[in-house]
N, CA, C and O of each residue as an XYZ file, in Angstrom:
692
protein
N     119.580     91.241     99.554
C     119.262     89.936    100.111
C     120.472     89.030     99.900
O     121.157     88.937     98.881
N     120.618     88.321    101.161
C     121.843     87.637    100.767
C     121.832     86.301     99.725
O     120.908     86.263     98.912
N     122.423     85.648     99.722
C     122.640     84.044     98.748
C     121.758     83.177     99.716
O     120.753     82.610     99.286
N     122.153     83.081    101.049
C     121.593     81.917    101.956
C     119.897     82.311    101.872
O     118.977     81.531    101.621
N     119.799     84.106    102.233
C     118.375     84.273    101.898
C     117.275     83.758    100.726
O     116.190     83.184    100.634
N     118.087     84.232    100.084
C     117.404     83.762     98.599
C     117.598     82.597     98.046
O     117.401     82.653     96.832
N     117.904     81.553     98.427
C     118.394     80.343     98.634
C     116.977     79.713     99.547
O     115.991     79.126     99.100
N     117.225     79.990    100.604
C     116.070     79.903    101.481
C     114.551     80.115    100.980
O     113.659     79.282    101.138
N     114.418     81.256    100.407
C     112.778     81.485    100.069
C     112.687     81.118     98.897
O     111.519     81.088     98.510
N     113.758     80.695     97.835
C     113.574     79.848     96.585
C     112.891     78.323     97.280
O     111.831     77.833     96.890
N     113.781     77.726     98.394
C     113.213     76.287     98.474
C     111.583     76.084     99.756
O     111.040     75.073    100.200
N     111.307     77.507     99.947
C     110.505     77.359    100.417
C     108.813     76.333     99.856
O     108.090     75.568    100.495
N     108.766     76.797     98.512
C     107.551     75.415     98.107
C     107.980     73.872     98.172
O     107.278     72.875     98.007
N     109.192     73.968     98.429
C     109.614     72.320     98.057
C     109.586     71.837     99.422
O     109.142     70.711     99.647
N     110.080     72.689    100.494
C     109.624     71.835    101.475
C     108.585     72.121    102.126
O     108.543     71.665    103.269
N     107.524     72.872    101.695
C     106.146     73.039    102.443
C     105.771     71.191    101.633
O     105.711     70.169    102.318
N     105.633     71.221    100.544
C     105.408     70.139    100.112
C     106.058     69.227    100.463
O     105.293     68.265    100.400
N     106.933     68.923    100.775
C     107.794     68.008    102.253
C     106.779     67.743    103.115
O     106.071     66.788    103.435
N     106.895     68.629    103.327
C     105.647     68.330    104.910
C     104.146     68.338    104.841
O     103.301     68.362    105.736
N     104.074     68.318    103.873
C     102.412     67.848    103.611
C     103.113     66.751    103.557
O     103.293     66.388    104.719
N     103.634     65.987    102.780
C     103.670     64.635    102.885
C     104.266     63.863    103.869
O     104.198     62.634    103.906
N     105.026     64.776    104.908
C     105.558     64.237    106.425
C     103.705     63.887    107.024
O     103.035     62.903    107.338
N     103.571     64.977    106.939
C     102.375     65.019    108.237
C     100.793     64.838    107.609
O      99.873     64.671    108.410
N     100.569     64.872    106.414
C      99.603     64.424    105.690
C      98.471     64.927    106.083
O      97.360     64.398    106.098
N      99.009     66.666    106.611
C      97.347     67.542    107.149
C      98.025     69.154    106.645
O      99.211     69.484    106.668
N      97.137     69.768    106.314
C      97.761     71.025    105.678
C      98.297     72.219    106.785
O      99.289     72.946    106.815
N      97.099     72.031    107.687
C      97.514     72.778    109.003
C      98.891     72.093    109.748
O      99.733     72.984    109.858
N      99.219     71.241    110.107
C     100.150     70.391    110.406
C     101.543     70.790    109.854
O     102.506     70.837    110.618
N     101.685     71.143    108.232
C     102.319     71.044    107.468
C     102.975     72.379    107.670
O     104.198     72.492    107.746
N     102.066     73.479    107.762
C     102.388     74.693    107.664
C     102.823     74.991    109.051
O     103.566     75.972    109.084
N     102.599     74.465    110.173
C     103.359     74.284    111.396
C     104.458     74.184    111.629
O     105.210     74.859    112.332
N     104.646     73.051    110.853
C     106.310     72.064    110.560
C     106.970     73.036    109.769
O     108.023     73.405    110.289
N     106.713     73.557    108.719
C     107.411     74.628    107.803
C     107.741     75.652    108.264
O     108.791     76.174    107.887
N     106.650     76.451    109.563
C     107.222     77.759    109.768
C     108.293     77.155    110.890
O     109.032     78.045    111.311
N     108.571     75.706    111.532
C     109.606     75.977    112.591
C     110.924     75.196    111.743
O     112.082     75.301    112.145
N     110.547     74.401    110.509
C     111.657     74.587    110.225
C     112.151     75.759    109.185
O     113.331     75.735    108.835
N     111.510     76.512    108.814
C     112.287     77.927    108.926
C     113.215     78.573    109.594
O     114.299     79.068    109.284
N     112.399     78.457    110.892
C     112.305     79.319    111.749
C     114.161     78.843    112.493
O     114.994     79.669    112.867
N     114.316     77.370    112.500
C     115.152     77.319    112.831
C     116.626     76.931    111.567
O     117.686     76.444    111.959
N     116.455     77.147    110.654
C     117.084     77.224    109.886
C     117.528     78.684    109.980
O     118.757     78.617    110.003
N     117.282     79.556    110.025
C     117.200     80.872    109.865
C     118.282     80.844    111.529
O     119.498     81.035    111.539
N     117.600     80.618    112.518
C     118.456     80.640    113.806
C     120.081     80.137    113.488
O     121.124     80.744    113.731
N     119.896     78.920    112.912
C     121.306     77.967    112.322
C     122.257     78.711    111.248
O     123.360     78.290    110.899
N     121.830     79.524    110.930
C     122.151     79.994    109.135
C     123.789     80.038    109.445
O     124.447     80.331    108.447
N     124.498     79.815    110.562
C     125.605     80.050    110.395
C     126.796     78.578    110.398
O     127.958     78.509    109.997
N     125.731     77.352    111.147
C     126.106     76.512    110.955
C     125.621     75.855    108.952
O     125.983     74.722    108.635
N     125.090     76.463    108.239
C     125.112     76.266    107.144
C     126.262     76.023    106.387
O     127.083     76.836    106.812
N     126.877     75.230    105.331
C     128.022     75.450    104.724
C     128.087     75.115    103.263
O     128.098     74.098    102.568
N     128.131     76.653    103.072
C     128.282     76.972    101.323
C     129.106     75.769    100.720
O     130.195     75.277    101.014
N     127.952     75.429     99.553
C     128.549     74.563     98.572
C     127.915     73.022     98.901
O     128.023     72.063     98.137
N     127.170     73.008    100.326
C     126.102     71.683    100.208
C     124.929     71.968    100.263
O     124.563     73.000    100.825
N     123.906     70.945     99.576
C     122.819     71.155     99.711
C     121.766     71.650    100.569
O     121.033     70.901    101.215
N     121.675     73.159    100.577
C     120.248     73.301    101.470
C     119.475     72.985    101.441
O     118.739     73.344    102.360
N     118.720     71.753    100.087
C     118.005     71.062    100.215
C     117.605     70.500    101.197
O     116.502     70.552    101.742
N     118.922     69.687    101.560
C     118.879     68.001    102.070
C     118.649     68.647    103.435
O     117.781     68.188    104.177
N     119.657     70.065    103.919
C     120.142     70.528    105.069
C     118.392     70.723    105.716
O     118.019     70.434    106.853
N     117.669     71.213    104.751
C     116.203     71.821    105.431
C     115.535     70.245    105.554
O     115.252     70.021    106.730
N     115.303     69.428    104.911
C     114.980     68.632    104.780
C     115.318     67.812    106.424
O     114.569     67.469    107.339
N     116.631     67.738    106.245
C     117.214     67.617    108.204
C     115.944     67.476    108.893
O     115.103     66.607    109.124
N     116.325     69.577    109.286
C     115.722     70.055    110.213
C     114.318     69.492    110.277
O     113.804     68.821    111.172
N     113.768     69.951    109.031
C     112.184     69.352    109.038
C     111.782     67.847    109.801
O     110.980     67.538    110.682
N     112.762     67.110    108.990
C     112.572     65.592    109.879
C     112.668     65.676    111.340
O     111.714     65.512    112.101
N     113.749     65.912    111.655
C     114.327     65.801    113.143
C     113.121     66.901    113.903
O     112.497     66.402    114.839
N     112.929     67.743    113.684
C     111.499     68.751    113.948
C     110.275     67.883    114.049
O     109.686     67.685    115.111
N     109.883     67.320    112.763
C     108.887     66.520    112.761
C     108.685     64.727    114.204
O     107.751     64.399    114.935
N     109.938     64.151    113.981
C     110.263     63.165    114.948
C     110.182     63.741    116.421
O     109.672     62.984    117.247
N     110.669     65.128    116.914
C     110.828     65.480    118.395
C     109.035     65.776    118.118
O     108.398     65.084    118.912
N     108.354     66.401    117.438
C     106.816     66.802    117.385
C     106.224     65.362    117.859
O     105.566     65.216    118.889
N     106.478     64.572    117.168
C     105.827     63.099    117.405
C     106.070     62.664    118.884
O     105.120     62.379    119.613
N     107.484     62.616    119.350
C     107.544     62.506    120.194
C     107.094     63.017    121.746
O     106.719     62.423    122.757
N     107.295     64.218    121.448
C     106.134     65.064    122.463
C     105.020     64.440    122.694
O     104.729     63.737    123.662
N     104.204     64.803    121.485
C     102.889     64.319    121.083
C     102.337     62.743    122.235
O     101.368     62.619    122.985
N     103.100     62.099    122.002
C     102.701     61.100    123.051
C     102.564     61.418    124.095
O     101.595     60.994    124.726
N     103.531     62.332    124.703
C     103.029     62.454    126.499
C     101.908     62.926    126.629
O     101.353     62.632    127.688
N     101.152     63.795    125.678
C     100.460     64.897    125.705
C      98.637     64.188    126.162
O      97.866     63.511    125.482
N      98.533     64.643    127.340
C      97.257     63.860    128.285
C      95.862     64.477    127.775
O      95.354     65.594    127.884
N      95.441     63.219    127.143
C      93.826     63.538    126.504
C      92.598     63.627    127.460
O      92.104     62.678    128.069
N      92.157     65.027    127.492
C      91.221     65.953    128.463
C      90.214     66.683    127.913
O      90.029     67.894    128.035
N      89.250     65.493    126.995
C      88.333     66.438    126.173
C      87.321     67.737    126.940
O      86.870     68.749    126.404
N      87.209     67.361    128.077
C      86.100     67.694    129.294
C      86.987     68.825    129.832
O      86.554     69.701    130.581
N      88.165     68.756    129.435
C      88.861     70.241    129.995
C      89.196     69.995    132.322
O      89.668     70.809    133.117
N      88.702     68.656    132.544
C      88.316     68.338    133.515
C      89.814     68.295    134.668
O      89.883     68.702    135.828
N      91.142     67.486    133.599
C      92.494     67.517    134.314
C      92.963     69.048    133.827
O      94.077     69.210    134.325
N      92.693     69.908    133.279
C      93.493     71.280    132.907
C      93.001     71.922    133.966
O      93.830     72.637    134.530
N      91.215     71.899    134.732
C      90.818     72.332    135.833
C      91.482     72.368    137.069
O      91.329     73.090    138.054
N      92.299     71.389    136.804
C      92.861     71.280    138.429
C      94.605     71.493    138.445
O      95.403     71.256    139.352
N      94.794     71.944    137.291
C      96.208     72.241    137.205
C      96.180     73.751    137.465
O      97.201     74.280    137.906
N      95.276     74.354    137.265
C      95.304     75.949    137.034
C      96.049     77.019    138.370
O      95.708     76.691    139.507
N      96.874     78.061    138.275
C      97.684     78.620    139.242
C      97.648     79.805    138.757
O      97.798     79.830    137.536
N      97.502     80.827    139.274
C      97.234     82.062    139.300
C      99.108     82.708    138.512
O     100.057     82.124    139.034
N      99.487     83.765    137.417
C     100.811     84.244    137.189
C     101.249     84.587    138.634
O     100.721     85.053    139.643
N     102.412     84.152    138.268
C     103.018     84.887    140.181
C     103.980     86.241    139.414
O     104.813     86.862    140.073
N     103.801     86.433    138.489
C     104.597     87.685    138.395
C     103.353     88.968    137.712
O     102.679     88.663    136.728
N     103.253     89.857    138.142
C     102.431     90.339    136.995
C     102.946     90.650    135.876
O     102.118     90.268    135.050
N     103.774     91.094    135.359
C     104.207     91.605    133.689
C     104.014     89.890    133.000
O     104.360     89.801    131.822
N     103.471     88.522    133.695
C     103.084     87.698    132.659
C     102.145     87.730    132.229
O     102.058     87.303    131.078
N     100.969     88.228    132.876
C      99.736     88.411    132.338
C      99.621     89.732    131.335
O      98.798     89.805    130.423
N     100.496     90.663    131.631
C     100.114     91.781    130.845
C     100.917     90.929    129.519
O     100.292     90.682    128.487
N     101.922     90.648    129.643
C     102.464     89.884    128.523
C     101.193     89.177    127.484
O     100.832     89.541    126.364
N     100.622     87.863    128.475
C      99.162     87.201    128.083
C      98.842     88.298    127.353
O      99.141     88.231    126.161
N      98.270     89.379    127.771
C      96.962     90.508    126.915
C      97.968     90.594    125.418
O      97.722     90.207    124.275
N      99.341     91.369    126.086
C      99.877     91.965    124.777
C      99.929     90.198    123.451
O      99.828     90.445    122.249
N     100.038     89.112    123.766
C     100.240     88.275    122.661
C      98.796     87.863    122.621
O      98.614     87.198    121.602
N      97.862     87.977    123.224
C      96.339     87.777    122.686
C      95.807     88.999    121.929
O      94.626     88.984    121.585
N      96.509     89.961    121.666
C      96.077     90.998    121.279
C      96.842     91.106    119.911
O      96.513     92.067    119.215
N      97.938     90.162    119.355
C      98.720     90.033    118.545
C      97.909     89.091    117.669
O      97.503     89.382    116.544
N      97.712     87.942    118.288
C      96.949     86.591    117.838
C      95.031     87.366    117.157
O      94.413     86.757    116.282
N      94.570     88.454    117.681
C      93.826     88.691    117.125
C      93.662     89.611    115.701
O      92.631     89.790    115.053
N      94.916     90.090    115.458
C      95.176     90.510    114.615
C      95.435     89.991    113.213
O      96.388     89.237    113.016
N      94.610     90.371    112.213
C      94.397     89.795    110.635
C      95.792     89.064    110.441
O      96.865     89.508    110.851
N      95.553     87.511    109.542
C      97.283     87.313    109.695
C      98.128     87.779    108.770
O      99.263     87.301    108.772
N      97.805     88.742    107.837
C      99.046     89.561    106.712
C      99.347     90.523    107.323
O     100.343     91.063    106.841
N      98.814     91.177    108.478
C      98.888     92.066    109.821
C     100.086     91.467    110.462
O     101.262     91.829    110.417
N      99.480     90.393    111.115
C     100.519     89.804    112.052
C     101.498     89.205    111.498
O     102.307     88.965    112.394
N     101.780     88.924    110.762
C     103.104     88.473    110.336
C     103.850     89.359    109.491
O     105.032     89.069    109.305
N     103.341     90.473    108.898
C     104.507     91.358    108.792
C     104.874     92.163    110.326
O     106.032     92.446    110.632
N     103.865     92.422    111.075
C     104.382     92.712    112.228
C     105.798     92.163    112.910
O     106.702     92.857    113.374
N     105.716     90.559    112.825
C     106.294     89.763    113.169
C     107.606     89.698    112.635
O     108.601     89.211    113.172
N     107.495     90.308    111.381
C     109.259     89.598    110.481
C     110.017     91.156    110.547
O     111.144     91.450    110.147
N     109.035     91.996    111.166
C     109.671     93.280    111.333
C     110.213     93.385    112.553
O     111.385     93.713    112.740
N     109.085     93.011    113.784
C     109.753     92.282    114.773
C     111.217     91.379    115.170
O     111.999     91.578    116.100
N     111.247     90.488    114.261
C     112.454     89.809    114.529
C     113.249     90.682    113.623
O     113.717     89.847    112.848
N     113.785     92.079    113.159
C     114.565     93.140    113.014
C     114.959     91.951    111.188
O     116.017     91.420    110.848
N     113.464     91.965    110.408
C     113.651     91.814    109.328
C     114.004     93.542    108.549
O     114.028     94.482    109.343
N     114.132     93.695    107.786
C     113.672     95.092    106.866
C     112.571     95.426    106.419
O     112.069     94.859    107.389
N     111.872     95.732    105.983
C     110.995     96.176    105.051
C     110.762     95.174    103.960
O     109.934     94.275    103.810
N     111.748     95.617    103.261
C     111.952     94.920    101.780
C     112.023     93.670    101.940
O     111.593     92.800    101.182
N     112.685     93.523    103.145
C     112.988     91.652    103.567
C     111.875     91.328    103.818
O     111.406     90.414    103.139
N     111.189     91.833    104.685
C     109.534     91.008    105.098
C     108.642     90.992    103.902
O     107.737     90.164    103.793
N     108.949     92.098    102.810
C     107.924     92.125    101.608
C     108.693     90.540    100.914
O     108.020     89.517    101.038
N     109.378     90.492    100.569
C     109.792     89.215     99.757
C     109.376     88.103    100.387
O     109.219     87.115     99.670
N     109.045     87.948    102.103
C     108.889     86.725    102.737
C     107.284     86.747    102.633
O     106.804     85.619    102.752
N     106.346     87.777    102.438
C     105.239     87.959    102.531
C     104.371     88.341    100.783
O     103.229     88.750    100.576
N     105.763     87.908     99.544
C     105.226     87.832     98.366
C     104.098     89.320     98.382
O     102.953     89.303     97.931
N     104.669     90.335     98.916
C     104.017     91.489     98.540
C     104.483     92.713     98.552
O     105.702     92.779     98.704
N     103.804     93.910     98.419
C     104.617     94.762     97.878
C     105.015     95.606     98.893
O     104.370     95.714     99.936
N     106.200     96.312     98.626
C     106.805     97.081    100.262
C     105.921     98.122    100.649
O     105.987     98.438    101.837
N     104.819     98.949     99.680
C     104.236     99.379    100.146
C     103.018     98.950    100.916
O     102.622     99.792    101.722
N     102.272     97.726    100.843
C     101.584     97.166    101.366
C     102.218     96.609    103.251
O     101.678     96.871    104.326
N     103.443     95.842    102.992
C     103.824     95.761    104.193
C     103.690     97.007    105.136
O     103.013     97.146    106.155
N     104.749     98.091    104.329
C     104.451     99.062    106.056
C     103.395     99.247    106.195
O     103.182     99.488    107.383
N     102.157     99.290    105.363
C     100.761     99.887    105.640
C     100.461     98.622    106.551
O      99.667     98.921    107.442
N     100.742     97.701    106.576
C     100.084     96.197    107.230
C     100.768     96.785    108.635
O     100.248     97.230    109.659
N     101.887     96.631    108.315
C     103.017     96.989    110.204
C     102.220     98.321    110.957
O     101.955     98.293    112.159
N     101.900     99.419    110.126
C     101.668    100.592    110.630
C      99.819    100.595    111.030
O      99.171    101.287    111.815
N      99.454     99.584    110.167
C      98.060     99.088    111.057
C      98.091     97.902    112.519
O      97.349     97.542    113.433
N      99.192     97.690    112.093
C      98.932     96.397    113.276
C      99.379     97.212    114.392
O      98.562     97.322    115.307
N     100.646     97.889    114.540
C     100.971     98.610    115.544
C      99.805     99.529    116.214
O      99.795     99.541    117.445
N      98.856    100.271    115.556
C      97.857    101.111    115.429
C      96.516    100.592    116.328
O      95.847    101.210    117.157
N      96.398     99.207    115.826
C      95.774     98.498    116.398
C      95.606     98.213    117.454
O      94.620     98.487    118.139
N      97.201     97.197    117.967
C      97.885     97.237    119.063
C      97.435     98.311    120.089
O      96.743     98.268    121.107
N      98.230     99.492    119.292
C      98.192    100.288    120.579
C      96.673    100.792    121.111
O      96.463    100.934    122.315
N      95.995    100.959    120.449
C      94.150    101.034    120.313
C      93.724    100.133    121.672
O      93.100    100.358    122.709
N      94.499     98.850    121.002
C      93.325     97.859    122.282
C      93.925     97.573    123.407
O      93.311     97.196    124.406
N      95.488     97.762    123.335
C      96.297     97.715    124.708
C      96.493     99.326    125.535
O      97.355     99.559    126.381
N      95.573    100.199    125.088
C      95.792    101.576    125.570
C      94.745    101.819    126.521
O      94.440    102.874    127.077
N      94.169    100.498    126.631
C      93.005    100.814    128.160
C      93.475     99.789    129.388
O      92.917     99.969    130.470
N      94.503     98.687    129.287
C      95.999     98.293    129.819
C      96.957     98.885    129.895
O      97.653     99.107    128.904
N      97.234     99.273    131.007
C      98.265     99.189    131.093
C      99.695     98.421    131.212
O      99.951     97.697    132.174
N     100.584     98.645    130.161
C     101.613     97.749    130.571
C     102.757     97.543    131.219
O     102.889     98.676    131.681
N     103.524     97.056    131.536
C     104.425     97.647    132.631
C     105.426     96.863    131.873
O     104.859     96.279    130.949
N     107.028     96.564    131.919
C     107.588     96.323    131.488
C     108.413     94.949    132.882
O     107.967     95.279    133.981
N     109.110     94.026    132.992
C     109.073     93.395    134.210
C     110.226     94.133    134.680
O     110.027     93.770    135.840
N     111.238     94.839    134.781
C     111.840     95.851    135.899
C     110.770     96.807    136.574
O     110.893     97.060    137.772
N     109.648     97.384    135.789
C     108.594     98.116    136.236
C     107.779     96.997    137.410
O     107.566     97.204    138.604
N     107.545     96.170    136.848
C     107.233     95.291    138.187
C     107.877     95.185    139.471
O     107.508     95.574    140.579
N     109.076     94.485    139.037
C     110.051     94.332    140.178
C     109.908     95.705    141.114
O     109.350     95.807    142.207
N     110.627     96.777    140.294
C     110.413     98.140    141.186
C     109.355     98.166    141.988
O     109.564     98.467    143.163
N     108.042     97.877    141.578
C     106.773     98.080    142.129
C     106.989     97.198    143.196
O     106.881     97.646    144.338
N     107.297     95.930    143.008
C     107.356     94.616    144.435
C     108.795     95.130    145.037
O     109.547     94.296    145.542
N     109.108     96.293    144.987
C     110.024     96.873    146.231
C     111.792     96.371    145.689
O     112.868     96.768    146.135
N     111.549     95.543    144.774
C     113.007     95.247    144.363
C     113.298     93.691    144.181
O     114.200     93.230    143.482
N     112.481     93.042    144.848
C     112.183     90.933    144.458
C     112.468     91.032    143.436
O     112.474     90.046    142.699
């Protein structure tokens, strides 16, 4: 594991607790935390040894948290589901809907399932996803090698096509 890694999942309680107190909801919090992870981890190269990754995560989190807020306002209140009714449009490609199945079929999956799936996914290691998931490496692959298992179980009466498999099929569009 590198320095920046372990650096990283050392300050991980300090700024979950950041963001409980940014956003003052626990679900909220843990939102804000996995994207500023998420993009810290993307950045890791604009990082620079010898300043605080504190302050540096701390950044992201804010500036994360402020564009969230900001969104948040446009966002058109439709308890009745009544304006989402009339926005609705059929995928014009098919490999988006099979896409749809394959990430609803992810989302139903236990979440110590899905998220080692996930950190294996983004071409973590083993050992790397066990340290991000505070468990043991043998537990992870058994988690990855069920979720995949799973996966393939409930997406094996779908078929999926890949989107060149599409295209081919629509003659070459």
């Amino acid at each position: 594991m590198s320095v920046f890694q372990r650096d990283l999942v050392d300050l991980v309680p300090v700024v979950r607790a950041y963001a409980h107190v940014v956003t003052r909801s626990s679900s909220d919090a843990d939102d804000l935390l996995q994207d500023t992870l998420e993009k810290a981890w993307c950045a890791r190269e604009q990082f620079q040894p010898g300043t605080s990754m504190k302050a540096w995560l701390f950044t992201i989190l804010r500036n994360s948290h402020h564009n969230q807020w900001r969104r948040s306002r446009r966002i058109v209140e439709d308890p009745n589901g009544e304006h989402a009714a009339t926005l609705h449009s059929e995928a014009s490609q098919g490999w988006r809907a099979e896409f749809g199945d394959v990430l609803t079929a992810i989302a139903r999956l236990e979440p110590a399932s899905r998220d080692a799936l996930l950190l294996i996914t983004v071409r973590l290691s083993y050992e790397e996803a066990a340290v991000v998931c505070e468990s043991p490496l043998r537990s992870v692959q058994s988690r990855v090698r069920r979720a995949r298992q799973r996966l393939a179980d409930e997406l094996d009466s779908v078929p999926i096509r890949t989107p060149d498999q599409c295209r081919a099929a629509a003659g070459g569009r």
